[in-house]
CHARMM internal coordinates of N, CA and C (Angstrom, degrees):
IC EDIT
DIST 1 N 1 CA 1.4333
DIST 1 CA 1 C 1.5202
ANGL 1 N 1 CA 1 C 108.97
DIST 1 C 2 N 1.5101
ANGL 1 CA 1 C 2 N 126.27
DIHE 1 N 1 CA 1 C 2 N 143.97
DIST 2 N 2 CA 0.8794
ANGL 1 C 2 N 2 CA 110.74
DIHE 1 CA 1 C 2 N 2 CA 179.70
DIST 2 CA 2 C 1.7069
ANGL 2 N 2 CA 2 C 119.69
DIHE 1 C 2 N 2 CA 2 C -90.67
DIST 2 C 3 N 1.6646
ANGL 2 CA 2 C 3 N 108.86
DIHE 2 N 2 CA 2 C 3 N -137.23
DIST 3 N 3 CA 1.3471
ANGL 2 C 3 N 3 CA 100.04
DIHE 2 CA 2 C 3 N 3 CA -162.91
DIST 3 CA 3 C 1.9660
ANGL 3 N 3 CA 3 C 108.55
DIHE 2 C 3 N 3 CA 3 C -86.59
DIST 3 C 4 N 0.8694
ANGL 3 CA 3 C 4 N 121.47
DIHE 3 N 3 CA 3 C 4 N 158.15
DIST 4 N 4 CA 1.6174
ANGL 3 C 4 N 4 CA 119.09
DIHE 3 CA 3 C 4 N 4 CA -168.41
DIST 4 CA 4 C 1.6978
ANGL 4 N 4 CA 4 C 120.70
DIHE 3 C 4 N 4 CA 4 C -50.84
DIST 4 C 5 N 1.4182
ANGL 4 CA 4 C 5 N 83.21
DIHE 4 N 4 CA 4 C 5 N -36.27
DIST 5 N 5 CA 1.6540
ANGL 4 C 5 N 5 CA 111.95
DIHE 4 CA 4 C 5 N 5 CA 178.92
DIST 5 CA 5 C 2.2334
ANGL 5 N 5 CA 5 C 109.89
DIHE 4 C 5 N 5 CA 5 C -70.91
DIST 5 C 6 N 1.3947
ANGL 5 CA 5 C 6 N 100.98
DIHE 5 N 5 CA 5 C 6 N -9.03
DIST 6 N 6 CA 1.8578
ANGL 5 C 6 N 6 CA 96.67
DIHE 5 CA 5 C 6 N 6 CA -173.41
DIST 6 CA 6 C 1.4950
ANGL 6 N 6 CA 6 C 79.24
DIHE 5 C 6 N 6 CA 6 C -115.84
DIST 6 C 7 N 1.3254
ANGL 6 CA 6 C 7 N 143.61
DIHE 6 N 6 CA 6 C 7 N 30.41
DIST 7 N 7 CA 1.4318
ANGL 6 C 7 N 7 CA 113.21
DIHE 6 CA 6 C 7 N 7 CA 172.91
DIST 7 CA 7 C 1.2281
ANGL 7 N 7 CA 7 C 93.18
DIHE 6 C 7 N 7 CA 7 C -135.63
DIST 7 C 8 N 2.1035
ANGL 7 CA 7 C 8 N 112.00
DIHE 7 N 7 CA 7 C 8 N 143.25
DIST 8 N 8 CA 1.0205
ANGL 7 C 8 N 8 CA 156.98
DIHE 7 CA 7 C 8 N 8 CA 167.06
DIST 8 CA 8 C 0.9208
ANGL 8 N 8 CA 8 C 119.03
DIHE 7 C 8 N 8 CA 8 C -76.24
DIST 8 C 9 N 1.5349
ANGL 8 CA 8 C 9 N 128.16
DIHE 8 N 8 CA 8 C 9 N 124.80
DIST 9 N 9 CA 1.4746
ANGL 8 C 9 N 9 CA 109.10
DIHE 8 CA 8 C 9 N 9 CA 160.87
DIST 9 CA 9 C 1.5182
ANGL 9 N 9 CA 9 C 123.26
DIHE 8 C 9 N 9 CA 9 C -130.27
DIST 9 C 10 N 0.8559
ANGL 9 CA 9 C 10 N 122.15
DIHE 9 N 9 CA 9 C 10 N 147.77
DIST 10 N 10 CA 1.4451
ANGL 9 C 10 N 10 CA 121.44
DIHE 9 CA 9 C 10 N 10 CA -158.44
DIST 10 CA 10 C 2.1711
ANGL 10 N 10 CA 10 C 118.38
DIHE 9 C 10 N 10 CA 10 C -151.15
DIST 10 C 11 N 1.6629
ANGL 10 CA 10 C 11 N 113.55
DIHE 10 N 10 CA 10 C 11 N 123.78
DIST 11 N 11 CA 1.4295
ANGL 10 C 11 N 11 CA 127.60
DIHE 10 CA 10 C 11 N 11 CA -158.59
DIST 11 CA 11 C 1.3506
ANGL 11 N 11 CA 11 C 68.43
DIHE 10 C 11 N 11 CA 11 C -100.41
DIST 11 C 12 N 1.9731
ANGL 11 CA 11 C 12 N 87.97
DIHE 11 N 11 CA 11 C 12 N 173.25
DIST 12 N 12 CA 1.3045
ANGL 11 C 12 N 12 CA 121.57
DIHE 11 CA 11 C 12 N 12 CA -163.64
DIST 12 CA 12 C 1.6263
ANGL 12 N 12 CA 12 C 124.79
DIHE 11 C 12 N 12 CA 12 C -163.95
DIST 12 C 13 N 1.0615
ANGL 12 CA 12 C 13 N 130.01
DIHE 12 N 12 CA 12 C 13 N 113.14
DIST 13 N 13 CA 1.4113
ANGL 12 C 13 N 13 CA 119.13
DIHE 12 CA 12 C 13 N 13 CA 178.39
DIST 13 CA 13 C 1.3983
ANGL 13 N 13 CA 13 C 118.75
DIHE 12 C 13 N 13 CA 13 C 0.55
DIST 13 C 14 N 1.4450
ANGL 13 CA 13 C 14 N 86.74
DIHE 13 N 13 CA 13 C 14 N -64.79
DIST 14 N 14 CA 1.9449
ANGL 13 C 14 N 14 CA 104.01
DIHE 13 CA 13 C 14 N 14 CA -161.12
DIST 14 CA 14 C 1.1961
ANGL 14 N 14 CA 14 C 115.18
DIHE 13 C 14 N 14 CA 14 C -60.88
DIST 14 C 15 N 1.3688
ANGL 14 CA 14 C 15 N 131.69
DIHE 14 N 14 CA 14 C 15 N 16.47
DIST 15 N 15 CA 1.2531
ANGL 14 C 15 N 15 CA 128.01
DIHE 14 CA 14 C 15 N 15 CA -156.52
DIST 15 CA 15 C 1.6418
ANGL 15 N 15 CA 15 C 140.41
DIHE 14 C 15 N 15 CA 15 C 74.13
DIST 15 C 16 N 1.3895
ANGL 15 CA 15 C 16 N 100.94
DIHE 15 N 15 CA 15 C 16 N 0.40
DIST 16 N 16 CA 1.3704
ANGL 15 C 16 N 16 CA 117.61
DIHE 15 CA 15 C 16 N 16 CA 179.87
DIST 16 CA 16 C 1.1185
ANGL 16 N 16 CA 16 C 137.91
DIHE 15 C 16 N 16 CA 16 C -113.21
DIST 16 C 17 N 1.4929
ANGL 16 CA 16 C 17 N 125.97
DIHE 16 N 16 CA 16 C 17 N 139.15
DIST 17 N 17 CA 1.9059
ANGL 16 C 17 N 17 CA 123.70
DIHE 16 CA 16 C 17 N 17 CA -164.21
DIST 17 CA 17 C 1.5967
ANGL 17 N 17 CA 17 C 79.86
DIHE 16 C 17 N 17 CA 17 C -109.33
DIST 17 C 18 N 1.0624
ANGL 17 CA 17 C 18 N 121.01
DIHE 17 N 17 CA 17 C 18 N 142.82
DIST 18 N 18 CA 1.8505
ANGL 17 C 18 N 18 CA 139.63
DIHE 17 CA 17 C 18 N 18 CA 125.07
DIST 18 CA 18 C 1.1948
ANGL 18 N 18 CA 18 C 131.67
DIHE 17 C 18 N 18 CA 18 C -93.54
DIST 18 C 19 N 1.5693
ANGL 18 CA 18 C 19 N 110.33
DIHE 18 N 18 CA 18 C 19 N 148.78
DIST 19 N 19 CA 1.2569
ANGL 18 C 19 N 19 CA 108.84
DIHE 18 CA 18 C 19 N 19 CA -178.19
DIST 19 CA 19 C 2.0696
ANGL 19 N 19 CA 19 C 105.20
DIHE 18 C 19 N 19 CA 19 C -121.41
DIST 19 C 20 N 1.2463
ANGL 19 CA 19 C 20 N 124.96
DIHE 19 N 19 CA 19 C 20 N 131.64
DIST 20 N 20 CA 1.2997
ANGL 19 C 20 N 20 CA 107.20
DIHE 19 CA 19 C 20 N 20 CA -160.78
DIST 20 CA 20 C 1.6428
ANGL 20 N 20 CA 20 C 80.99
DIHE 19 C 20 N 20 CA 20 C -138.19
DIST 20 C 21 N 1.4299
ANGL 20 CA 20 C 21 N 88.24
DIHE 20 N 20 CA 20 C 21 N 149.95
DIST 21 N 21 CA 1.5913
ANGL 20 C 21 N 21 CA 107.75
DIHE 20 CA 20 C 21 N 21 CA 172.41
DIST 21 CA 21 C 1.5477
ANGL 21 N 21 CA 21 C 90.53
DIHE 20 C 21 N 21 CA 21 C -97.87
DIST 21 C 22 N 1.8339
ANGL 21 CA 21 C 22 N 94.03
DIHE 21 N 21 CA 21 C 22 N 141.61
DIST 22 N 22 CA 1.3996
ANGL 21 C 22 N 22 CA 123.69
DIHE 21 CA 21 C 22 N 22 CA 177.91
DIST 22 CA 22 C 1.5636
ANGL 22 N 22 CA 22 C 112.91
DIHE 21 C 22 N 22 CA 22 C -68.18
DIST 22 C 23 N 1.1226
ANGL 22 CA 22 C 23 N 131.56
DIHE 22 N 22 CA 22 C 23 N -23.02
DIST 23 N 23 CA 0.8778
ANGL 22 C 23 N 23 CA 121.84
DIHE 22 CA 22 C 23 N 23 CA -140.03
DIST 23 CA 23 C 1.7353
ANGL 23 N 23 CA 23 C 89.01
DIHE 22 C 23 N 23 CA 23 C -119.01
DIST 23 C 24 N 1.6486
ANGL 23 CA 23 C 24 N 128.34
DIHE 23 N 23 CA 23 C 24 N -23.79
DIST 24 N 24 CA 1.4641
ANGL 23 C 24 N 24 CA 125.92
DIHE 23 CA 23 C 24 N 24 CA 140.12
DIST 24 CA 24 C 1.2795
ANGL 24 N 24 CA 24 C 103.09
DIHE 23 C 24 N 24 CA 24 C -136.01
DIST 24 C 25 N 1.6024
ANGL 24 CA 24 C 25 N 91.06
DIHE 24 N 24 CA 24 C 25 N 121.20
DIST 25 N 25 CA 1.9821
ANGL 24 C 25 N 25 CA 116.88
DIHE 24 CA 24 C 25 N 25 CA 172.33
DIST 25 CA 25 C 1.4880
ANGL 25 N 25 CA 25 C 106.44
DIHE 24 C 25 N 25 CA 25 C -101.00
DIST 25 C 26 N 1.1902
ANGL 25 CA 25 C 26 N 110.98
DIHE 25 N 25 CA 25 C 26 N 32.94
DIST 26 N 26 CA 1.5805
ANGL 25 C 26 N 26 CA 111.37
DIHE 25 CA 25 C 26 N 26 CA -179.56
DIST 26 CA 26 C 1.7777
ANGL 26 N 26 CA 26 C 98.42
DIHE 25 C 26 N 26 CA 26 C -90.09
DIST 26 C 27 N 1.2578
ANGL 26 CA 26 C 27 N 113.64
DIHE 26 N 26 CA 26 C 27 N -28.63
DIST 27 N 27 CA 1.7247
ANGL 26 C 27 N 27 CA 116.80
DIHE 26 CA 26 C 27 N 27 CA -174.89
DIST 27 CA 27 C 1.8471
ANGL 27 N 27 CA 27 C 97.28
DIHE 26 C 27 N 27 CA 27 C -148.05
DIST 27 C 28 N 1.3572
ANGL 27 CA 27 C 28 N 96.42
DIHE 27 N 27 CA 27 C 28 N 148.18
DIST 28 N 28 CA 1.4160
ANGL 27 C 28 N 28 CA 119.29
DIHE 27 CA 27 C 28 N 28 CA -160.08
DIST 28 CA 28 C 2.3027
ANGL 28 N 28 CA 28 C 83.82
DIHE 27 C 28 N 28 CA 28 C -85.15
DIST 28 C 29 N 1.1119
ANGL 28 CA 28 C 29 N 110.53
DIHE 28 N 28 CA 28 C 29 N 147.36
DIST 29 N 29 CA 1.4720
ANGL 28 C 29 N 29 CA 118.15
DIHE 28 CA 28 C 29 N 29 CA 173.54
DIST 29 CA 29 C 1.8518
ANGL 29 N 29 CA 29 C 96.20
DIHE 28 C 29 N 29 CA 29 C -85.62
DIST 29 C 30 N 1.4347
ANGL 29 CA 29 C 30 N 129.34
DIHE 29 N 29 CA 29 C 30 N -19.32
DIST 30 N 30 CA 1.3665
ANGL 29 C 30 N 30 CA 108.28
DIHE 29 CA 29 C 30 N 30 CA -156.38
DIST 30 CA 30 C 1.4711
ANGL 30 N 30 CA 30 C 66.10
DIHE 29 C 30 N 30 CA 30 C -162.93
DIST 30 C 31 N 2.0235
ANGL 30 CA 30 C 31 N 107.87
DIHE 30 N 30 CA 30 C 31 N 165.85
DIST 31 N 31 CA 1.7457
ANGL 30 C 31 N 31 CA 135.80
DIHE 30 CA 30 C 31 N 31 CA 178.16
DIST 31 CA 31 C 1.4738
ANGL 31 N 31 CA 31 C 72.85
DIHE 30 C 31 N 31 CA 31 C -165.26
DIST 31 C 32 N 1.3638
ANGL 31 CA 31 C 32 N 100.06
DIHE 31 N 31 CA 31 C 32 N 132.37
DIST 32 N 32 CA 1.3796
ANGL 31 C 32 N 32 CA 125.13
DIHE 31 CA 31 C 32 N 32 CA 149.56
DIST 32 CA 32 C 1.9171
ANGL 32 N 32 CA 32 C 127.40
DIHE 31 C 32 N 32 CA 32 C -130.07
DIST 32 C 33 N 0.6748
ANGL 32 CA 32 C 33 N 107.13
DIHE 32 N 32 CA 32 C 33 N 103.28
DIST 33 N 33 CA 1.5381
ANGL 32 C 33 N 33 CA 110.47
DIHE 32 CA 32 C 33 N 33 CA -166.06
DIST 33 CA 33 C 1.5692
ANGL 33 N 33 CA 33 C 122.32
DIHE 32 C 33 N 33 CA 33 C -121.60
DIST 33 C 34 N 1.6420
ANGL 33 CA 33 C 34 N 99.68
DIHE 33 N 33 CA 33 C 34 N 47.93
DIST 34 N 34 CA 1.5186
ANGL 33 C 34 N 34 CA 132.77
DIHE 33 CA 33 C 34 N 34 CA 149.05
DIST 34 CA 34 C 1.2244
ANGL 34 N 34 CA 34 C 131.57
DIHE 33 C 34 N 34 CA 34 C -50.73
DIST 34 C 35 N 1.5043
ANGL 34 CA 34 C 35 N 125.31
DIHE 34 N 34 CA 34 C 35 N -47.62
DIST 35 N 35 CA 1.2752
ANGL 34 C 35 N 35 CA 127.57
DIHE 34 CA 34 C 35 N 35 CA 160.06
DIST 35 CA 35 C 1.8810
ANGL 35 N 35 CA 35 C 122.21
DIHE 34 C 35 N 35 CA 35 C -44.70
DIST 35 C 36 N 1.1959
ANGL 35 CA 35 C 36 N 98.26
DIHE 35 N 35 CA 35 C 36 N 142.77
DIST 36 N 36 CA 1.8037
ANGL 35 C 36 N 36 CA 91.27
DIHE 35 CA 35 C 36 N 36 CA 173.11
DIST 36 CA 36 C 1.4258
ANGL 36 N 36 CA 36 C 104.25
DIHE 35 C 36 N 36 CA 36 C -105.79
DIST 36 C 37 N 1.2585
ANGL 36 CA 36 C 37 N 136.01
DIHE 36 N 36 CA 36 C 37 N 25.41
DIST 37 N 37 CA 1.1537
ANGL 36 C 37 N 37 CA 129.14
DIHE 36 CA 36 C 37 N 37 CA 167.24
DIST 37 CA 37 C 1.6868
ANGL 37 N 37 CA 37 C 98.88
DIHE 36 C 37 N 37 CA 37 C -163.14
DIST 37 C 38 N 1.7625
ANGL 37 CA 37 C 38 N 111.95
DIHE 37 N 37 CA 37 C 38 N 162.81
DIST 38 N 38 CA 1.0578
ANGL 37 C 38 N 38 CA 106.63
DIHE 37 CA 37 C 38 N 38 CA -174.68
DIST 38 CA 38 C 1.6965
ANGL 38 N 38 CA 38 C 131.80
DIHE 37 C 38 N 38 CA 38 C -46.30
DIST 38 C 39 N 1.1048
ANGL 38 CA 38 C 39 N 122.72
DIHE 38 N 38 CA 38 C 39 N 160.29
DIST 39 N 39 CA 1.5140
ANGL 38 C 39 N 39 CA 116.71
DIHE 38 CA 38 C 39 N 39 CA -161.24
DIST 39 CA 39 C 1.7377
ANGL 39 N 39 CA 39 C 97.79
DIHE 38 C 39 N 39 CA 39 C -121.42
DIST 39 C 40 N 1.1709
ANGL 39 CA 39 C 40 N 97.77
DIHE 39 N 39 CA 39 C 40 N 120.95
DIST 40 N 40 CA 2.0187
ANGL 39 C 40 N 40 CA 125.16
DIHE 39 CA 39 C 40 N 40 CA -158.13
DIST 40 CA 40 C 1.5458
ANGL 40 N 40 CA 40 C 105.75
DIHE 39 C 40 N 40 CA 40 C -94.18
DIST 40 C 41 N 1.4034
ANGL 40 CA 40 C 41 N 114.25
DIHE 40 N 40 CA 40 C 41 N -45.67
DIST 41 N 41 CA 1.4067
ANGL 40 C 41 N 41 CA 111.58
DIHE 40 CA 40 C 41 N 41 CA 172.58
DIST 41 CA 41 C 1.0985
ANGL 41 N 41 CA 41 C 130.61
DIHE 40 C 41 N 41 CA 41 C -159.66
DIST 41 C 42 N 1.6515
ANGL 41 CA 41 C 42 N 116.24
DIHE 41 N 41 CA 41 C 42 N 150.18
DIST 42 N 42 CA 1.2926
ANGL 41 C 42 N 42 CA 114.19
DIHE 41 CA 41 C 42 N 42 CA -171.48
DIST 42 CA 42 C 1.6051
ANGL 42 N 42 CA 42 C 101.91
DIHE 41 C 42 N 42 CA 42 C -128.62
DIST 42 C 43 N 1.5047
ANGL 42 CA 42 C 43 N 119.76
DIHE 42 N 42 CA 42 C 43 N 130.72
DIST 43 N 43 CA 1.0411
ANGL 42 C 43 N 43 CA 143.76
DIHE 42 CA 42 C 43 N 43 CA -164.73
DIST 43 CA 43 C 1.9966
ANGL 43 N 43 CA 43 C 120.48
DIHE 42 C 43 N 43 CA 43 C -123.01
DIST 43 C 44 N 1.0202
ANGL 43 CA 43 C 44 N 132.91
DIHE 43 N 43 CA 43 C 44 N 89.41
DIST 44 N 44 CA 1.2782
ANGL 43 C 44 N 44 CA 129.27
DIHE 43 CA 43 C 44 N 44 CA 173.89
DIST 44 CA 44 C 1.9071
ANGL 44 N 44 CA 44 C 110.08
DIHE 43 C 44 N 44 CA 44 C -43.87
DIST 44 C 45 N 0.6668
ANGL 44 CA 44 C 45 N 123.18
DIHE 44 N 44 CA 44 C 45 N 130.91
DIST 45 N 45 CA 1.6299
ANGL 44 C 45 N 45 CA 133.12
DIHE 44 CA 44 C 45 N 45 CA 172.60
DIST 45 CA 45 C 1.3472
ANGL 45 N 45 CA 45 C 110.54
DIHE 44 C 45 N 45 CA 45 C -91.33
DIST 45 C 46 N 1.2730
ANGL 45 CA 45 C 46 N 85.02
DIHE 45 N 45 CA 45 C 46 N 128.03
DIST 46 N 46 CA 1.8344
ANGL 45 C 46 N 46 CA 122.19
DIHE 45 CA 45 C 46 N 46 CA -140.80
DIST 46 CA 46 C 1.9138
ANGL 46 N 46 CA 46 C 82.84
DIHE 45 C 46 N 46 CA 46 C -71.78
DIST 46 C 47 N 1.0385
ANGL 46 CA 46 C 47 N 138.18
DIHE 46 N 46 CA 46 C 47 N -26.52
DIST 47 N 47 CA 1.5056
ANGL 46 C 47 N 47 CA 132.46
DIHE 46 CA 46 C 47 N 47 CA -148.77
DIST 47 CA 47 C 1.5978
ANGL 47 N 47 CA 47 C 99.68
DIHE 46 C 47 N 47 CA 47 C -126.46
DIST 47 C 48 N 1.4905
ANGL 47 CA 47 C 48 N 111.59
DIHE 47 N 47 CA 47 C 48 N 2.03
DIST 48 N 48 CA 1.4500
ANGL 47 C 48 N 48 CA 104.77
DIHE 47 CA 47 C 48 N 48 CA -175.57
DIST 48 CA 48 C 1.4166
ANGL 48 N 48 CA 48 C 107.99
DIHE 47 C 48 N 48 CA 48 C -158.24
DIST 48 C 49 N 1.2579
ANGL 48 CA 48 C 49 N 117.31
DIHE 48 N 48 CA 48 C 49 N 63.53
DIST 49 N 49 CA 1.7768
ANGL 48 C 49 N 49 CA 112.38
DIHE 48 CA 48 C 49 N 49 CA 170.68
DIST 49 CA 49 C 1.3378
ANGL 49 N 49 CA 49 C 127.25
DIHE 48 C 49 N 49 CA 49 C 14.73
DIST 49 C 50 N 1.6409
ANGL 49 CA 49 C 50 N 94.98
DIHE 49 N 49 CA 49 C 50 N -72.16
DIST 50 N 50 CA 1.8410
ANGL 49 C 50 N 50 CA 122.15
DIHE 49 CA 49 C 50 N 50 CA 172.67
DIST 50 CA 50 C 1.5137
ANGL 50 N 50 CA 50 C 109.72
DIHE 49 C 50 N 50 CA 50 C -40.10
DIST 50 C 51 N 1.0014
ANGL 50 CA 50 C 51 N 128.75
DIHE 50 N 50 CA 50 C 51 N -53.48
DIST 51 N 51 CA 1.7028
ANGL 50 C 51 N 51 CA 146.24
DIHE 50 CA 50 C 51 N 51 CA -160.69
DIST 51 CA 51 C 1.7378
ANGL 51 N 51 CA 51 C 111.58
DIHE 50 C 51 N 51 CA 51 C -72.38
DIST 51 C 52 N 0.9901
ANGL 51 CA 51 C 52 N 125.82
DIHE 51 N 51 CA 51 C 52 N 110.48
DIST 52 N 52 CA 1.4879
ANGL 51 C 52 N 52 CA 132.65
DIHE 51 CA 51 C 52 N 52 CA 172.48
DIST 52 CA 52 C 1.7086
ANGL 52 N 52 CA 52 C 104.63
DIHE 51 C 52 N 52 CA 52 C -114.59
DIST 52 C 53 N 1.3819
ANGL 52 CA 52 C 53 N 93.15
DIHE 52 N 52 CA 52 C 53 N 122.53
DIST 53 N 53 CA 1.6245
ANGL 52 C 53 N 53 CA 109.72
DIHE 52 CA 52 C 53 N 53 CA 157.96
DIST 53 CA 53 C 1.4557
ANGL 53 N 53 CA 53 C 122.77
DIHE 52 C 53 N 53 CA 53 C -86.60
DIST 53 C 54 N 1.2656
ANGL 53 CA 53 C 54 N 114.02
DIHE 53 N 53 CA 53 C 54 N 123.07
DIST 54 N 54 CA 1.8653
ANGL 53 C 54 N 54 CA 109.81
DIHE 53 CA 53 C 54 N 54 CA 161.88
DIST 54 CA 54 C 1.5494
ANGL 54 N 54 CA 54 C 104.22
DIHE 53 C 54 N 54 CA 54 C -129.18
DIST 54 C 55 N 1.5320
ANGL 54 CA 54 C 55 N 102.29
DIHE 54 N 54 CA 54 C 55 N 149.89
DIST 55 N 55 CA 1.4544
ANGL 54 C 55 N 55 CA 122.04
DIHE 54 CA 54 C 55 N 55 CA 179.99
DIST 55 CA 55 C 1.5166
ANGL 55 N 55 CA 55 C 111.66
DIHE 54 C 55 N 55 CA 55 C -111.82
DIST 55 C 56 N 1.1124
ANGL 55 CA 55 C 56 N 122.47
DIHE 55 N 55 CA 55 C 56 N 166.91
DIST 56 N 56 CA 1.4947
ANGL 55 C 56 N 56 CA 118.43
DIHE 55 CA 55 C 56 N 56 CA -169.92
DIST 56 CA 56 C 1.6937
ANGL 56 N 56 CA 56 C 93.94
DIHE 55 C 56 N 56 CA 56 C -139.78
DIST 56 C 57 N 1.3163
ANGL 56 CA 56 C 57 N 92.05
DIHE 56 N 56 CA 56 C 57 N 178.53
DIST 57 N 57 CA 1.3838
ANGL 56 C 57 N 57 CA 119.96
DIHE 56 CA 56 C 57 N 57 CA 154.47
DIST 57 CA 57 C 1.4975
ANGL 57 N 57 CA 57 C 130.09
DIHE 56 C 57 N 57 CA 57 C -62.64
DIST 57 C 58 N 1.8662
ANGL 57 CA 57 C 58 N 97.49
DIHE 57 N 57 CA 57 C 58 N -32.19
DIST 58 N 58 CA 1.4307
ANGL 57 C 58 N 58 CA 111.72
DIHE 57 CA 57 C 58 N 58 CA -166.00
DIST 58 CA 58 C 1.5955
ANGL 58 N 58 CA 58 C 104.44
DIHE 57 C 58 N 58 CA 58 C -96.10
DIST 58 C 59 N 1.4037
ANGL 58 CA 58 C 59 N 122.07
DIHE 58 N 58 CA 58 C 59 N 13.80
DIST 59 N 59 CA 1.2657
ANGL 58 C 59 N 59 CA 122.10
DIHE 58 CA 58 C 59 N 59 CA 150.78
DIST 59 CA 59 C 1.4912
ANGL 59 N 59 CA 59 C 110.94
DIHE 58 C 59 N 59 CA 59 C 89.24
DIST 59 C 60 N 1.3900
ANGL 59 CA 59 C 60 N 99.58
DIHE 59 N 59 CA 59 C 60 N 19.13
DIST 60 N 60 CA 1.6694
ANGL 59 C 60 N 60 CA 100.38
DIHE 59 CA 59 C 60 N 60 CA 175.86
DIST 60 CA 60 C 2.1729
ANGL 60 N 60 CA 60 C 108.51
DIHE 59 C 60 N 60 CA 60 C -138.31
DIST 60 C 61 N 1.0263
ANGL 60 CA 60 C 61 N 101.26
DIHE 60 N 60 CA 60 C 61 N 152.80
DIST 61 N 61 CA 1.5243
ANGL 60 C 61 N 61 CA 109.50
DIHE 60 CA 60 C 61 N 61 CA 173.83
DIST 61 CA 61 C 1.5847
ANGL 61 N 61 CA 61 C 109.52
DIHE 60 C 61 N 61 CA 61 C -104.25
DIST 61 C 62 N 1.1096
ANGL 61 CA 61 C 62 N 106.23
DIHE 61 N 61 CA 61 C 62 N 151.50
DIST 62 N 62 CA 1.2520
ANGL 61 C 62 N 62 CA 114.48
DIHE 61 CA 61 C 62 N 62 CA 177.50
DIST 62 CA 62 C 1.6896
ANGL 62 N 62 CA 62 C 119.78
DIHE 61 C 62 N 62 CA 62 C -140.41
DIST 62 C 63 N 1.1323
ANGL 62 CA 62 C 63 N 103.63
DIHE 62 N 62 CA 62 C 63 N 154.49
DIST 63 N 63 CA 1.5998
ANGL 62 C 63 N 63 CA 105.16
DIHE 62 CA 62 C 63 N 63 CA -164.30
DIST 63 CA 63 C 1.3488
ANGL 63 N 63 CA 63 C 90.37
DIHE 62 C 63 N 63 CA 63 C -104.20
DIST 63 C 64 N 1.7547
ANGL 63 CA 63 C 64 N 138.34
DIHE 63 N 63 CA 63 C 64 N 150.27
DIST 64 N 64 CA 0.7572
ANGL 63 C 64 N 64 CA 148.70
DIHE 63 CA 63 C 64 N 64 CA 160.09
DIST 64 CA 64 C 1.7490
ANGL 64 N 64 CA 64 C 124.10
DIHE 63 C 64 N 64 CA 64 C -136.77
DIST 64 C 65 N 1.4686
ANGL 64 CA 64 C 65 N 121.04
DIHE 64 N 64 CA 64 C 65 N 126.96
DIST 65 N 65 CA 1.5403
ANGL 64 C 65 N 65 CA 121.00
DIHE 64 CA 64 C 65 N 65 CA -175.58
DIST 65 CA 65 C 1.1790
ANGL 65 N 65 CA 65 C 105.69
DIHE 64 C 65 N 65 CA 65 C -88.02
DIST 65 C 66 N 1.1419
ANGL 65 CA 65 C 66 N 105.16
DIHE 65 N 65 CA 65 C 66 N 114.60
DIST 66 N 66 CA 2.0866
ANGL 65 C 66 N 66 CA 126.74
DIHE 65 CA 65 C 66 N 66 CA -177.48
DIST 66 CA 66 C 1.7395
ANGL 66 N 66 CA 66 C 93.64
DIHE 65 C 66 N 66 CA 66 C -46.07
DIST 66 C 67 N 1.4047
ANGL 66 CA 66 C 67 N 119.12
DIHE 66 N 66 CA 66 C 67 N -59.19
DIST 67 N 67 CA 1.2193
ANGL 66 C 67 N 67 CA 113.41
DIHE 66 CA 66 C 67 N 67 CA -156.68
DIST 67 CA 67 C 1.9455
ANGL 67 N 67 CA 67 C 109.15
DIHE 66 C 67 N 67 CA 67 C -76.00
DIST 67 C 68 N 1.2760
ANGL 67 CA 67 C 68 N 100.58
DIHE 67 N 67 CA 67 C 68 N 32.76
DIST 68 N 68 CA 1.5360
ANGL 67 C 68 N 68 CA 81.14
DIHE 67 CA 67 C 68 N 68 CA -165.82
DIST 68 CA 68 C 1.9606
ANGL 68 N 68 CA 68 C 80.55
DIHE 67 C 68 N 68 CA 68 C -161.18
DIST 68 C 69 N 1.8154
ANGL 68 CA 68 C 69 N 132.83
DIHE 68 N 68 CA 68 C 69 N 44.06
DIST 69 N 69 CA 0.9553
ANGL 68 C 69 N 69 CA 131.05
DIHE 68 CA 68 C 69 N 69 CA 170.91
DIST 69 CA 69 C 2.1095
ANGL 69 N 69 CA 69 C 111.95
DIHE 68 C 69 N 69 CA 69 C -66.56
DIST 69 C 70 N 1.6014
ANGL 69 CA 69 C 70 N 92.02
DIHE 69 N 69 CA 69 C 70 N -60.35
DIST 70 N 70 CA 1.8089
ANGL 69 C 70 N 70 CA 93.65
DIHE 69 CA 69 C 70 N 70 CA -157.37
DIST 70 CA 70 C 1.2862
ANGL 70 N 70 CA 70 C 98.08
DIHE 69 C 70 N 70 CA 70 C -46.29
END
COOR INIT
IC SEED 1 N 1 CA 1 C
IC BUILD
């Protein structure tokens, strides 16, 4: 994975977050498609770099560790 600062992240109807390096957006580095309904937001955690929040449709948040996506 690269450095914290070249990665994108981006929700999706289908239930899915990506994470894409900036530097080639031709293929996503990570698909996660945990949510059961589309996924609304993604939030870095303010107290932990590592830590990504996403929210869904399906009414739950989830914590996720950046360094540990594939």
């Amino acid at each position: 994975m690269s450095k914290e600062s070249d990665i994108i992240f981006t929700g999706a109807d289908d239930s899915s977050f990506k994470g894409w390096d900036e530097r080639d957006l031709a293929n996503p580095i990570f698909v996660n498609k945990s949510h059961e309904a589309g996924v609304t937001v993604l939030k870095k955690w303010p107290w932990n770099s590592n830590l990504l929040l996403s929210g869904s449709y399906d009414k739950h948040i989830k914590i996720w560790d950046l360094r540990n996506m594939t």
